[in-house]
DOKE-40284 format. One record per residue: residue number from 1; residue in three letters; x, y, z of N, C-alpha, C in turn. Coordinates in Angstrom, 1 decimal. Layout:
N
@n->NUM res->ALA n.x->X n.y->Y n.z->Z ca.x->X ca.y->Y ca.z->Z c.x->X c.y->Y c.z->Z
...
//
This chain:
129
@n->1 res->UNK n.x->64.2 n.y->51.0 n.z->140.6 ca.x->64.4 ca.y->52.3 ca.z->141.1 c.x->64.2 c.y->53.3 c.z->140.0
@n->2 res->UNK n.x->63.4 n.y->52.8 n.z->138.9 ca.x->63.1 ca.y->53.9 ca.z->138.0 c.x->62.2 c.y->54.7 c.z->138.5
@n->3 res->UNK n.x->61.3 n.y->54.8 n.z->139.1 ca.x->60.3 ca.y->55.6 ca.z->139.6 c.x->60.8 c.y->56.8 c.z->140.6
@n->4 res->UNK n.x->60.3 n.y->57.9 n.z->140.4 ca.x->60.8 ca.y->58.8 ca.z->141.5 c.x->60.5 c.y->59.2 c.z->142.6
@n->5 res->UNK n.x->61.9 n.y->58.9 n.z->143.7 ca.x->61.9 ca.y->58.7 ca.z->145.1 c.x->62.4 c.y->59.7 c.z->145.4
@n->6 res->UNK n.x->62.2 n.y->60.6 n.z->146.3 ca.x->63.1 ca.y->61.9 ca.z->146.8 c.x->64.6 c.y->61.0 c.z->147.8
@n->7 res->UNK n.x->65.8 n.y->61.4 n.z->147.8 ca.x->66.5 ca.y->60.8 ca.z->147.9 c.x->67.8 c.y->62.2 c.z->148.3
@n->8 res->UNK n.x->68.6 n.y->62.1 n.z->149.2 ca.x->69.6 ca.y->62.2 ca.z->149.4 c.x->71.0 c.y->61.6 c.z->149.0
@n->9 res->UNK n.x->72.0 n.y->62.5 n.z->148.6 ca.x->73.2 ca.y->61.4 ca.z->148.0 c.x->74.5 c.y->62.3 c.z->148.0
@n->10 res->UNK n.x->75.5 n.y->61.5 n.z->148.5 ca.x->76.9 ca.y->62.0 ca.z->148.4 c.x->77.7 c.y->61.4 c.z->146.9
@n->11 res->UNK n.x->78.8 n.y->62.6 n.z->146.4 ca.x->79.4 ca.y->61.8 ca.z->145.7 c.x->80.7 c.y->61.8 c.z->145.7
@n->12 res->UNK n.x->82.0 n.y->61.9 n.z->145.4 ca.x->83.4 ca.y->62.1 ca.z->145.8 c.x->83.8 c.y->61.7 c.z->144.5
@n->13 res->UNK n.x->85.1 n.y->62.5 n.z->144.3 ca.x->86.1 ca.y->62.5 ca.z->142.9 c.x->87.0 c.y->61.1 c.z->143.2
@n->14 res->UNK n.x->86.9 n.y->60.5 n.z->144.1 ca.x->87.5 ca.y->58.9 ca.z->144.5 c.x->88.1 c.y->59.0 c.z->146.3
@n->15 res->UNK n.x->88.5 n.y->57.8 n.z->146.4 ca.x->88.7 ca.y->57.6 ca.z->147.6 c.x->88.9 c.y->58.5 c.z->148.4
@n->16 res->UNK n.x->88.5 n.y->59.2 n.z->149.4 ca.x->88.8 ca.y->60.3 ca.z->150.2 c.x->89.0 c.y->61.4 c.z->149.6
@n->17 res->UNK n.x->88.2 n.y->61.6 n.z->148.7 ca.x->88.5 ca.y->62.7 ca.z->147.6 c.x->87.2 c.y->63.6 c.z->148.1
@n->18 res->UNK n.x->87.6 n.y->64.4 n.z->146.9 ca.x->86.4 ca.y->65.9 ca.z->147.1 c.x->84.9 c.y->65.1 c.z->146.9
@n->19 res->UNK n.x->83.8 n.y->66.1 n.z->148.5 ca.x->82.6 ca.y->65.3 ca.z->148.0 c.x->81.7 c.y->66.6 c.z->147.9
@n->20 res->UNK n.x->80.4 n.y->66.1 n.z->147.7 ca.x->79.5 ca.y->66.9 ca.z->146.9 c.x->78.2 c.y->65.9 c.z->147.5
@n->21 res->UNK n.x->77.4 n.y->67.0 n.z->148.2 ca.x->76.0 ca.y->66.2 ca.z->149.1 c.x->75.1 c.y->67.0 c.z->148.0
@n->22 res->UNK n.x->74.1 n.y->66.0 n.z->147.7 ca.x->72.8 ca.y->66.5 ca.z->146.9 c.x->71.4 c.y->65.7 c.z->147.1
@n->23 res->UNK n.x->70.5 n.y->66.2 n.z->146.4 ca.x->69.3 ca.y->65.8 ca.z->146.5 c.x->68.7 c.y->66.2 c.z->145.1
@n->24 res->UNK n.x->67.6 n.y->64.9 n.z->144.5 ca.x->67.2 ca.y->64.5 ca.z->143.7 c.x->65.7 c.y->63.9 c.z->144.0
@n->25 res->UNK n.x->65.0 n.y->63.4 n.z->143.4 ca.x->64.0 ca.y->62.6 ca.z->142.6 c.x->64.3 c.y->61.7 c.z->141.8
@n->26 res->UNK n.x->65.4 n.y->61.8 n.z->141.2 ca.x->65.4 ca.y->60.4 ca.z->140.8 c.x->67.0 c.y->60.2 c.z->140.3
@n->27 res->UNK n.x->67.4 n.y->59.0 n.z->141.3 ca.x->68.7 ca.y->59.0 ca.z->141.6 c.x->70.0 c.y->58.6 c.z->140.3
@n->28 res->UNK n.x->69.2 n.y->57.6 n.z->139.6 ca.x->69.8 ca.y->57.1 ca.z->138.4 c.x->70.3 c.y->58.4 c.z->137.6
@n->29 res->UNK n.x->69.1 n.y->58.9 n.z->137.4 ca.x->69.0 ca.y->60.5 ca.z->136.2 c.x->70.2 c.y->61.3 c.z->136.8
@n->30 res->UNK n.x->70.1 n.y->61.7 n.z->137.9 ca.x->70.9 ca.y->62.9 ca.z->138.7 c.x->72.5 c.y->62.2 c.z->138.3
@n->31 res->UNK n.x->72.6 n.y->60.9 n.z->138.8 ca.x->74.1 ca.y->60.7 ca.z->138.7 c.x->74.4 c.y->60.4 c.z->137.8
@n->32 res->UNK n.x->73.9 n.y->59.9 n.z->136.3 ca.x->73.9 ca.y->60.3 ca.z->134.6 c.x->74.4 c.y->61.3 c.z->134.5
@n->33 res->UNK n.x->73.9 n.y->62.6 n.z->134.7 ca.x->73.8 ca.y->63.8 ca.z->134.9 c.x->75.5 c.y->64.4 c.z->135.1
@n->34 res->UNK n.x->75.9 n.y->64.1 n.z->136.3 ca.x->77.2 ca.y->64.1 ca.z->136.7 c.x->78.3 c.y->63.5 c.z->135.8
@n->35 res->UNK n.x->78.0 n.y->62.4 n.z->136.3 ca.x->79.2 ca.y->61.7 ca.z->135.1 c.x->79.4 c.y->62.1 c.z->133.9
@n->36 res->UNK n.x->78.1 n.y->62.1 n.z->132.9 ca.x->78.3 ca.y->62.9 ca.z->131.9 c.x->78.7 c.y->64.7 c.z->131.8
@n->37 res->UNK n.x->78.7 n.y->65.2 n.z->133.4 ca.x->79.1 ca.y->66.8 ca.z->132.7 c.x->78.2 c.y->67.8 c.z->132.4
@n->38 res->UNK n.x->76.6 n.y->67.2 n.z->132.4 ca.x->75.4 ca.y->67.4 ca.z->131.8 c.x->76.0 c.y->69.5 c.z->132.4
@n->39 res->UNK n.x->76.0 n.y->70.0 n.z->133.4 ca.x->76.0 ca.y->70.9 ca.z->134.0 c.x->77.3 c.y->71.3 c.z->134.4
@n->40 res->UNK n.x->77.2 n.y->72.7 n.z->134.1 ca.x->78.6 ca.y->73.5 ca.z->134.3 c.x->78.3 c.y->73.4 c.z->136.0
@n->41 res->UNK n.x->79.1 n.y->73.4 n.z->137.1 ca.x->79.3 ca.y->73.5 ca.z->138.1 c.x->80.4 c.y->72.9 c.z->138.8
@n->42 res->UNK n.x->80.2 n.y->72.9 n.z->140.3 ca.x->80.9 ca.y->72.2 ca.z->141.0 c.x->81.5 c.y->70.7 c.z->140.6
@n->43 res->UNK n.x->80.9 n.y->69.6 n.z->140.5 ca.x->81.4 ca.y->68.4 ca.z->140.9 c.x->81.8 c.y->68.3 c.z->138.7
@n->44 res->UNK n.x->81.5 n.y->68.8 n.z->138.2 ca.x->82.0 ca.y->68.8 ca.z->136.8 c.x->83.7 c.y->69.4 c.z->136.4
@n->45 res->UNK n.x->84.3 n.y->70.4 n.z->137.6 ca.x->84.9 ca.y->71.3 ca.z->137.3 c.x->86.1 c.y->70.3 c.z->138.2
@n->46 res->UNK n.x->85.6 n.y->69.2 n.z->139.2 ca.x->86.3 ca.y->68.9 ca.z->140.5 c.x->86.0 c.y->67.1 c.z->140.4
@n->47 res->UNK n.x->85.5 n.y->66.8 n.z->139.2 ca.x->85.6 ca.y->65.4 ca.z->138.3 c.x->85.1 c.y->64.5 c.z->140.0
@n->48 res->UNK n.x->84.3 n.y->65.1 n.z->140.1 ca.x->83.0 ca.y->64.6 ca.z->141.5 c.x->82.1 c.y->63.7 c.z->140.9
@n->49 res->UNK n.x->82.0 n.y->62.2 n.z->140.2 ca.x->81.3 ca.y->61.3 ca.z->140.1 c.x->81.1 c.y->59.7 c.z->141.0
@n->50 res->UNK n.x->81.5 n.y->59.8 n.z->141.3 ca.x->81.6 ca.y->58.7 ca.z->142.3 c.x->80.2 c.y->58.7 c.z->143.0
@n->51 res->UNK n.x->79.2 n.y->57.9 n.z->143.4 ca.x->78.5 ca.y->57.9 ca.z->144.2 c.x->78.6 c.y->56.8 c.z->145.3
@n->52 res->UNK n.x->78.8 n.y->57.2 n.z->146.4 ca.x->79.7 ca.y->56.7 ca.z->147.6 c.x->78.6 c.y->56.4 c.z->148.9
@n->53 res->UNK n.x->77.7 n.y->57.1 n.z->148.8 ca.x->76.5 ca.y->56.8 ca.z->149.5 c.x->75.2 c.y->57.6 c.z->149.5
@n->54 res->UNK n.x->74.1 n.y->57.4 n.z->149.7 ca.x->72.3 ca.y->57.6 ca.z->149.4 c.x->71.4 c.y->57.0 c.z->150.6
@n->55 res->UNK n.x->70.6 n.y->58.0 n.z->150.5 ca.x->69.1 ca.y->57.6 ca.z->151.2 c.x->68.4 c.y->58.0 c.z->150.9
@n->56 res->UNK n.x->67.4 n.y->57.0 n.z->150.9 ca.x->66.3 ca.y->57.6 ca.z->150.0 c.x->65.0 c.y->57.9 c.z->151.5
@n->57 res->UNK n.x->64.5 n.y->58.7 n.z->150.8 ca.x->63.5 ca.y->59.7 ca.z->152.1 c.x->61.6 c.y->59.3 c.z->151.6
@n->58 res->UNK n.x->60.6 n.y->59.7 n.z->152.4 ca.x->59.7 ca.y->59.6 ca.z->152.1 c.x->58.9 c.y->60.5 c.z->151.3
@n->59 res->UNK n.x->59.7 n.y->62.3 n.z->151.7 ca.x->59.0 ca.y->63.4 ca.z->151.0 c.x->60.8 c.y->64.0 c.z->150.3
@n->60 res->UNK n.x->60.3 n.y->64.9 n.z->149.7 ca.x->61.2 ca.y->65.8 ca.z->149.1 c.x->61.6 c.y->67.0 c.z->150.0
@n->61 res->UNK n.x->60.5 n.y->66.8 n.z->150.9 ca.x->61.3 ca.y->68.3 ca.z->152.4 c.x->61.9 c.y->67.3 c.z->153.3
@n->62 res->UNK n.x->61.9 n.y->66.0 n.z->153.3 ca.x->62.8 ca.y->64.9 ca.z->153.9 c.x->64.5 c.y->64.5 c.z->153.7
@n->63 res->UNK n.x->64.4 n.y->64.8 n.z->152.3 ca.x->65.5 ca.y->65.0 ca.z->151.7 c.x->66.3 c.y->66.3 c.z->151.7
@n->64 res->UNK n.x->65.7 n.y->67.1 n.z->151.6 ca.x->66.5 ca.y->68.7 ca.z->151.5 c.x->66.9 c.y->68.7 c.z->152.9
@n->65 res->UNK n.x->65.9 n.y->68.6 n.z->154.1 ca.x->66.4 ca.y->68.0 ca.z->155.8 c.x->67.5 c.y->68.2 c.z->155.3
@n->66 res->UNK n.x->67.5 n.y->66.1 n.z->155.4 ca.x->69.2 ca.y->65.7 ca.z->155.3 c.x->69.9 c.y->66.5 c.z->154.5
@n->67 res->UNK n.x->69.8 n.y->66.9 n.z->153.4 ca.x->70.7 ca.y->67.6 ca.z->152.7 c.x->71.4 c.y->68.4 c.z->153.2
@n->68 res->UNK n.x->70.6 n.y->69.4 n.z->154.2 ca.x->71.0 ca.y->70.3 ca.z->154.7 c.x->71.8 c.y->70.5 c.z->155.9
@n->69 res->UNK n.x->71.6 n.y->69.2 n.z->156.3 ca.x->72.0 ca.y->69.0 ca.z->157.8 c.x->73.5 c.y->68.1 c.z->157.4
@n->70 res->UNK n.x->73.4 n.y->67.2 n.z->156.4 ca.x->74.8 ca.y->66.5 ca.z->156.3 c.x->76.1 c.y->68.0 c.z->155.4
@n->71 res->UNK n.x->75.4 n.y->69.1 n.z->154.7 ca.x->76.0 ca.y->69.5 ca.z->154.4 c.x->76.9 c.y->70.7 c.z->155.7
@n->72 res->UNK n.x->76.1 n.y->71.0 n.z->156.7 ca.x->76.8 ca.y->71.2 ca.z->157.4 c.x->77.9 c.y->70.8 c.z->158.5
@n->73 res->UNK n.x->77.9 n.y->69.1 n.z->158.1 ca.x->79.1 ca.y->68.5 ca.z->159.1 c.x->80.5 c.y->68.7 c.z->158.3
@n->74 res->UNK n.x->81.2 n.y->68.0 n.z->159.6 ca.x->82.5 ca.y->68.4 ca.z->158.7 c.x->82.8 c.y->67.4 c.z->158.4
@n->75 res->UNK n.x->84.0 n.y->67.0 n.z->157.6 ca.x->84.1 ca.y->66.3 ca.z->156.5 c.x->84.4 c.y->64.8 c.z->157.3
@n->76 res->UNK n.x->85.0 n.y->65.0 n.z->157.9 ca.x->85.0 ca.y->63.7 ca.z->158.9 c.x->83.7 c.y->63.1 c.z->159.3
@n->77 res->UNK n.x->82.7 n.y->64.0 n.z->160.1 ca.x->81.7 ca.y->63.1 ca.z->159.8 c.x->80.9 c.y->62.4 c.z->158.7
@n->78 res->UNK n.x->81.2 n.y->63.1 n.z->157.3 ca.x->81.0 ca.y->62.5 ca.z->156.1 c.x->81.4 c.y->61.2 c.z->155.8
@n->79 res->UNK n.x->83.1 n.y->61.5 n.z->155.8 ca.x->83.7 ca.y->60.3 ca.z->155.8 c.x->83.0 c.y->59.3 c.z->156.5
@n->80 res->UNK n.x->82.8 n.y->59.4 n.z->157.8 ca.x->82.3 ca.y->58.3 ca.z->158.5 c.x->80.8 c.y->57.7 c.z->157.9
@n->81 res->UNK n.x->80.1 n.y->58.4 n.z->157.6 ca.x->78.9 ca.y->58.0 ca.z->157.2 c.x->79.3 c.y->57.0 c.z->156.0
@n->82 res->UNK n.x->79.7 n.y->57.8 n.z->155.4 ca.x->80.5 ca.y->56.9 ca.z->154.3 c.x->81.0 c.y->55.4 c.z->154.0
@n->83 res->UNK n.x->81.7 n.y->56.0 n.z->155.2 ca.x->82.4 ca.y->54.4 ca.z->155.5 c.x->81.6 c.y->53.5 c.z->156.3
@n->84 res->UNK n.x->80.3 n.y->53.8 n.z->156.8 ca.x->79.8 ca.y->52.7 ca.z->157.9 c.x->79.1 c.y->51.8 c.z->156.5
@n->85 res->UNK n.x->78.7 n.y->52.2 n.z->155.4 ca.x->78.4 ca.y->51.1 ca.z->154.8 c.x->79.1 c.y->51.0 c.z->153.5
@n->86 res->UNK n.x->80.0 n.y->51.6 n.z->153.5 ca.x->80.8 ca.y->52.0 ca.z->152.4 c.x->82.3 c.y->51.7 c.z->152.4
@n->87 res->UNK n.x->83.1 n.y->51.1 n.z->153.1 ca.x->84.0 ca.y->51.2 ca.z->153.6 c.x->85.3 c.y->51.7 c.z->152.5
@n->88 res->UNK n.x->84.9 n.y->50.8 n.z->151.3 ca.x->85.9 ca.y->51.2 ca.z->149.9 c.x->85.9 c.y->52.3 c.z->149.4
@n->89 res->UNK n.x->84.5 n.y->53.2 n.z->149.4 ca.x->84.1 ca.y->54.0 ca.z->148.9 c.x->84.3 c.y->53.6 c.z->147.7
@n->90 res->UNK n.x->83.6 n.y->52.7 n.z->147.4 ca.x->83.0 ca.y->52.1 ca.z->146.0 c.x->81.6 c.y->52.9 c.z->145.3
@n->91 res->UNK n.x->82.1 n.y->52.6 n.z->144.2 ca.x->80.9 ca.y->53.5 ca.z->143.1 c.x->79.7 c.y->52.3 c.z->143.6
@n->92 res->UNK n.x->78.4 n.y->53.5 n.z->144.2 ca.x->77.5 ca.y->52.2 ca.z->144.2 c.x->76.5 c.y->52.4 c.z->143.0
@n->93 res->UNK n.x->76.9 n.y->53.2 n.z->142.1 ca.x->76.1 ca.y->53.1 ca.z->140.7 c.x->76.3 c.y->51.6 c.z->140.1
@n->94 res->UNK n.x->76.6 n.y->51.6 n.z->140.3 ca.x->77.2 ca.y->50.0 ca.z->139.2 c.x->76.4 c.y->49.2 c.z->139.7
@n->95 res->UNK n.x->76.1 n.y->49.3 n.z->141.0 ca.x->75.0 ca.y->48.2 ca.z->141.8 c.x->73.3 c.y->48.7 c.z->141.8
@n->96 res->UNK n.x->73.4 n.y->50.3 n.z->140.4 ca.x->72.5 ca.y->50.6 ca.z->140.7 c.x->71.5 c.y->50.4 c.z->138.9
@n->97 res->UNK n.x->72.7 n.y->49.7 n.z->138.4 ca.x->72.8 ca.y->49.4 ca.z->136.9 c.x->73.7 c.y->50.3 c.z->136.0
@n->98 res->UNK n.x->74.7 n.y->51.2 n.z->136.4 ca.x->75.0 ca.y->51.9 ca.z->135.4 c.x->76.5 c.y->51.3 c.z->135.3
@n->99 res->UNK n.x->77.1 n.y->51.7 n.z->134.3 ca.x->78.8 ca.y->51.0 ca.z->134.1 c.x->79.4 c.y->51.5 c.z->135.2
@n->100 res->UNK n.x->80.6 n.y->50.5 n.z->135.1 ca.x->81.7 ca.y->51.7 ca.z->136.3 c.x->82.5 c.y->52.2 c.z->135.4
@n->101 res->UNK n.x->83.0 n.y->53.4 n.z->136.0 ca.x->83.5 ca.y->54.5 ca.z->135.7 c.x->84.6 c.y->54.1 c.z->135.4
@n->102 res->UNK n.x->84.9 n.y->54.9 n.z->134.4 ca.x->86.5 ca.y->54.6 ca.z->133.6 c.x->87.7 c.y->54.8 c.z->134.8
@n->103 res->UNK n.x->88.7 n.y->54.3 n.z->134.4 ca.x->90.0 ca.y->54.7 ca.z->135.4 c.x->90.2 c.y->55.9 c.z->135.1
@n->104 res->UNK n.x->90.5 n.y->56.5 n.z->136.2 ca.x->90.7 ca.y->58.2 ca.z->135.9 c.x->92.1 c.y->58.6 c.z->136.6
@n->105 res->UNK n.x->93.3 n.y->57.7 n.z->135.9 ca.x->94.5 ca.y->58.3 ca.z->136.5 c.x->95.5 c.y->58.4 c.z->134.8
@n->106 res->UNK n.x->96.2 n.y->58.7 n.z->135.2 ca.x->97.3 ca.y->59.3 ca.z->134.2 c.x->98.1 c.y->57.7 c.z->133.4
@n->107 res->UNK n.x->99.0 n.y->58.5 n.z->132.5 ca.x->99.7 ca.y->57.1 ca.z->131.7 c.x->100.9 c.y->57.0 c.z->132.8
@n->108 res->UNK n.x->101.5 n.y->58.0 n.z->134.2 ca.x->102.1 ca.y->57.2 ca.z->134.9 c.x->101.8 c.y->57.1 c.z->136.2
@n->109 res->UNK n.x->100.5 n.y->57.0 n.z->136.5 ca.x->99.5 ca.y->56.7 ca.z->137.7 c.x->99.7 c.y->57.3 c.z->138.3
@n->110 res->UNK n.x->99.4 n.y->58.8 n.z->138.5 ca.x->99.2 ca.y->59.9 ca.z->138.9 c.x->97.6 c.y->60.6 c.z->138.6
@n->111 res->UNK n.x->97.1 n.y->61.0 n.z->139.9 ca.x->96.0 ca.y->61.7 ca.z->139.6 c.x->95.8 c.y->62.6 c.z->138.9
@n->112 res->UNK n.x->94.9 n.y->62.4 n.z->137.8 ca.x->94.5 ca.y->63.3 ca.z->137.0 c.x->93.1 c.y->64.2 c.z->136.8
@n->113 res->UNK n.x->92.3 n.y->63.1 n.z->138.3 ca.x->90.8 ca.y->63.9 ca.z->138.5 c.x->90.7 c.y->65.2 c.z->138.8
@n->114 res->UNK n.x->91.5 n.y->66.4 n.z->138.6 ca.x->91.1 ca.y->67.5 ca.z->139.2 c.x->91.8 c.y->67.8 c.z->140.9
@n->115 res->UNK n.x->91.6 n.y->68.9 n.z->140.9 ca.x->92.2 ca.y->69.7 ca.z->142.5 c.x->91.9 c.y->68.9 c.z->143.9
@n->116 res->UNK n.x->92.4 n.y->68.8 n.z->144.2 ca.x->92.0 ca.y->68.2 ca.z->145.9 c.x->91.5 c.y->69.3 c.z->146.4
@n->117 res->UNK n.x->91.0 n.y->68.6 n.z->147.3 ca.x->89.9 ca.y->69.4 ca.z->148.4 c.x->90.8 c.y->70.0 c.z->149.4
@n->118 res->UNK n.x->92.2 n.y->69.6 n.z->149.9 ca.x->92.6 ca.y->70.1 ca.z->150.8 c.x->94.0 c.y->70.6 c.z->150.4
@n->119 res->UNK n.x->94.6 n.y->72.1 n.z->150.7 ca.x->95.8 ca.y->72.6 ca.z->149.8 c.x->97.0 c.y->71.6 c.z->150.2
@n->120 res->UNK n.x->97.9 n.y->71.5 n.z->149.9 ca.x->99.2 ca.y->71.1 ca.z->150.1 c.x->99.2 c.y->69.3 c.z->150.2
@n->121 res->UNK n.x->97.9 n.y->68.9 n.z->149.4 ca.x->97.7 ca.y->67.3 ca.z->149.5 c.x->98.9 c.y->67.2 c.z->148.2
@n->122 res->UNK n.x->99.6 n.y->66.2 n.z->148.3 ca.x->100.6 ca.y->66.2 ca.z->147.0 c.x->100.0 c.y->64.5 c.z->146.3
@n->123 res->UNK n.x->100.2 n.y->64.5 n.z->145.3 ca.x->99.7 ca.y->63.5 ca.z->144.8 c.x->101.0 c.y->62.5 c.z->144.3
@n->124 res->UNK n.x->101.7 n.y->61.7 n.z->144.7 ca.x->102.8 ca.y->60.9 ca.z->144.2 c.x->102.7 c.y->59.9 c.z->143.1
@n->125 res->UNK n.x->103.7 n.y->59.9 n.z->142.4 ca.x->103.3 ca.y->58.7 ca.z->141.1 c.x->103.3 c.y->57.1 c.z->141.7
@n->126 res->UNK n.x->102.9 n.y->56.6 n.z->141.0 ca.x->102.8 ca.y->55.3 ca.z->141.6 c.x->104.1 c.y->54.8 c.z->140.8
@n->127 res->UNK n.x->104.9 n.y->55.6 n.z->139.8 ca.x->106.1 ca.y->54.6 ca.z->139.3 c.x->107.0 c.y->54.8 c.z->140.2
@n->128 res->UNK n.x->107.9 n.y->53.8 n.z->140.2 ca.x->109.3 ca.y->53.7 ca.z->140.4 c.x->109.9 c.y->54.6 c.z->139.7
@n->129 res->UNK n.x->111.0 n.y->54.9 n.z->140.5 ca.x->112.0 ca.y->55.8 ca.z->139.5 c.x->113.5 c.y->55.4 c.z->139.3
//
């Protein structure tokens, strides 16, 4: 997959978390890109690295299509795409060669990736008290 394929891709801050639809040329690079922070924006500010699902297309106006068409569903249908081959919503970088992503929760396992996507979501500790 080193060579560049125009390609469609979602990615999410973790399990049902905040997502972010994009399009690239070359998929490795782009989600580098992310993880590392490379770019002030969205999915840097909202710790959006997860790549949860991709398709790769034949042209680059193939890709912006889909782009444009999955970013107008609602989140539900996302989800679902998601999950029809994704069910964990597992990092599929790791299957794409790159490391998996560090744990991104707190010293008392609490989320520490940044804001949820939906207001009044509360985030509970995983300790006992």
């Amino acid at each position: 997959m080193g060579e560049r394929q125009p390609c469609t891709y979602l990615l999410a801050s973790g399990p049902n978390g905040t997502l972010y639809t994009g399009v690239t040329s070359n998929l490795i690079g782009r989600v580098i890109q992310h993880r590392d922070g490379t770019f002030d924006g969205f999915t840097k500010r909202y710790h959006v690295k997860r790549l949860v699902w991709f398709a790769m297309a034949d042209t680059m106006d193939a890709a912006i299509l889909t782009e444009k068409r999955i970013k107008r569903w609602p989140r539900q249908f996302k989800a679902n795409l998601i999950e029809r081959d994704n069910p964990h919503w597992d990092d599929l970088a790791t299957g794409l060669g790159l490391p998996p992503l560090p744990r991104d929760h707190g010293p008392q396992g609490r989320w520490t990736g940044g804001p949820r996507d939906k207001p009044g979501v509360t985030v509970v500790s995983a300790r006992r008290r």
